[in-house]
Legacy VTK file of the C-alpha trace (Angstrom):
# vtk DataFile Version 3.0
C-alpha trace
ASCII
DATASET POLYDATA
POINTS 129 float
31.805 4.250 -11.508
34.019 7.205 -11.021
32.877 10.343 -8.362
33.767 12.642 -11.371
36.084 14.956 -12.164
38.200 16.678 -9.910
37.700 20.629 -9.487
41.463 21.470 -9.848
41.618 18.860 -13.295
43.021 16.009 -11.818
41.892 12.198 -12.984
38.896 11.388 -11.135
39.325 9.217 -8.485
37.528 5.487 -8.127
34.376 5.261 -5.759
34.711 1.859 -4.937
37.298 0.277 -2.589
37.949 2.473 1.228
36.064 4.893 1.646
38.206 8.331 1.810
37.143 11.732 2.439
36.782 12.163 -1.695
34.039 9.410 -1.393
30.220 10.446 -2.546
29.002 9.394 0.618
31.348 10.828 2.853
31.228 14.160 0.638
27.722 14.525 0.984
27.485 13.646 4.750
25.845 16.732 6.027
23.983 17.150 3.355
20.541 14.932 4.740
20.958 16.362 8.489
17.255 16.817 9.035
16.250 14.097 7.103
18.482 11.663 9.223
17.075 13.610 11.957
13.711 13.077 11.216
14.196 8.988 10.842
16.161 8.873 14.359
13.265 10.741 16.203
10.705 7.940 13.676
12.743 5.288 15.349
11.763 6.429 18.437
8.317 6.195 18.087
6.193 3.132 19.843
6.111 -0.193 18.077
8.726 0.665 15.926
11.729 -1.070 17.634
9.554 -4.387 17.747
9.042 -4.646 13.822
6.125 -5.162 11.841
4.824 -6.225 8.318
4.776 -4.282 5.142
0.996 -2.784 5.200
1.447 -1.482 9.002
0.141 2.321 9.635
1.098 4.950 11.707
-0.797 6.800 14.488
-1.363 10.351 13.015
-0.696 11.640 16.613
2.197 9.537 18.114
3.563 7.664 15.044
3.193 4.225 16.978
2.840 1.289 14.639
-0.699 0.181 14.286
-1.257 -3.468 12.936
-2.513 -2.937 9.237
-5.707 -5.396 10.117
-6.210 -4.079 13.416
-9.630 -3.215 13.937
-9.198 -1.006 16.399
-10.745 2.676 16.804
-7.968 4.364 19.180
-4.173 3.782 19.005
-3.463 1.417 21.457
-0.386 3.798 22.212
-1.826 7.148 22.536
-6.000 6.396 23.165
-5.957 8.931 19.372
-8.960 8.069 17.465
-8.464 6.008 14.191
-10.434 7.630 11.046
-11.121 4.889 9.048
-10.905 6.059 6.014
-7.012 7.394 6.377
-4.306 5.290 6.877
-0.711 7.171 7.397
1.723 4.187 5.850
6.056 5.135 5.902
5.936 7.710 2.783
2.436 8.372 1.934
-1.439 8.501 3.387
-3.803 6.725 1.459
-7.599 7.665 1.602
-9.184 4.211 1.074
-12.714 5.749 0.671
-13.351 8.406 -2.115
-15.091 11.812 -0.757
-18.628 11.819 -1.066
-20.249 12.931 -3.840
-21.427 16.131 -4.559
-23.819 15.176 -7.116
-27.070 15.860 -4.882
-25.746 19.645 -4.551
-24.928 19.982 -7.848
-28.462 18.811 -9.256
-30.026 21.538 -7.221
-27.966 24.379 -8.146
-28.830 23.610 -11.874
-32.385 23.243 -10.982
-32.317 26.438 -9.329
-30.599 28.083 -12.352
-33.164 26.723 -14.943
-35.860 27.700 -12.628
-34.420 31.352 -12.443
-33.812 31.871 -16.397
-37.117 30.295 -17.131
-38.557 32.984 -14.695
-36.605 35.529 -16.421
-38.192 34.386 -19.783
-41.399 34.760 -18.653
-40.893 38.029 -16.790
-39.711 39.415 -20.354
-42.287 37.448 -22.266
-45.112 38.909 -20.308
-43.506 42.654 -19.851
-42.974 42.849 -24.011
-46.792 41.991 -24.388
LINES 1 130
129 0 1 2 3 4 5 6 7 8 9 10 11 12 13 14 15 16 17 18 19 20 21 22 23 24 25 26 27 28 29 30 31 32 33 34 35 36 37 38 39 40 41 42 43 44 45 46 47 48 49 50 51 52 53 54 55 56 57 58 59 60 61 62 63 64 65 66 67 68 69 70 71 72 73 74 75 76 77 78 79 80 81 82 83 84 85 86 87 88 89 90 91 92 93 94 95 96 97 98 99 100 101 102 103 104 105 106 107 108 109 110 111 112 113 114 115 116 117 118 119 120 121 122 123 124 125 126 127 128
């Protein structure tokens, strides 16, 4: 695997062996600053430096590691309340429950809309008598 060509047409160079300053990762060095950034502060946060498994989530407030079958209601580093139903993991929140339905809402507002064009009907029914 080469790092491609050179800009002034020389033979590209190898990107395997030590690491010069022509090396992809060294090229690109300060090109993730805030996203290196971001992971330095994350390892800052509590429980992090002790571990944990692969299902742990995050405190939405303090980004401690909470045990994924922890049934607890508050972080047990910040006293945040836990919603049950979201679960902040490394790169994505899941929602484990789906909203609730709107069905009930829905079944009235057609109920109201038959009940206003069958009042229309009639209106015009009994004014073209």
């Amino acid at each position: 695997m080469s790092a491609g060509p050179d800009p002034h047409g020389e033979k590209p160079k190898p990107s395997f062996g030590n690491m010069g300053p022509e090396h992809w990762s060294r090229a690109r060095r300060d090109s993730n600053a805030e996203a290196l950034e971001y992971y330095r502060e994350r390892s800052r946060a509590p429980g992090v430096r002790e571990g944990g498994a692969e299902r742990n989530h995050y405190c939405m407030q303090c980004d401690g590691v909470i045990p994924f079958d922890a049934e607890a209601e508050v972080c047990p580093h910040c006293g945040a309340a836990l919603e049950g139903e979201v679960k902040r993991y490394f790169n994505w929140v899941e929602i484990n429950e789906p909203p609730r339905s709107d069905t009930g809402t829905k079944v009235f507002m057609l109920g109201a809309a038959v009940l206003v064009c069958v009042s229309l009907a009639a209106l015009v029914w009994w004014l073209s008598r």
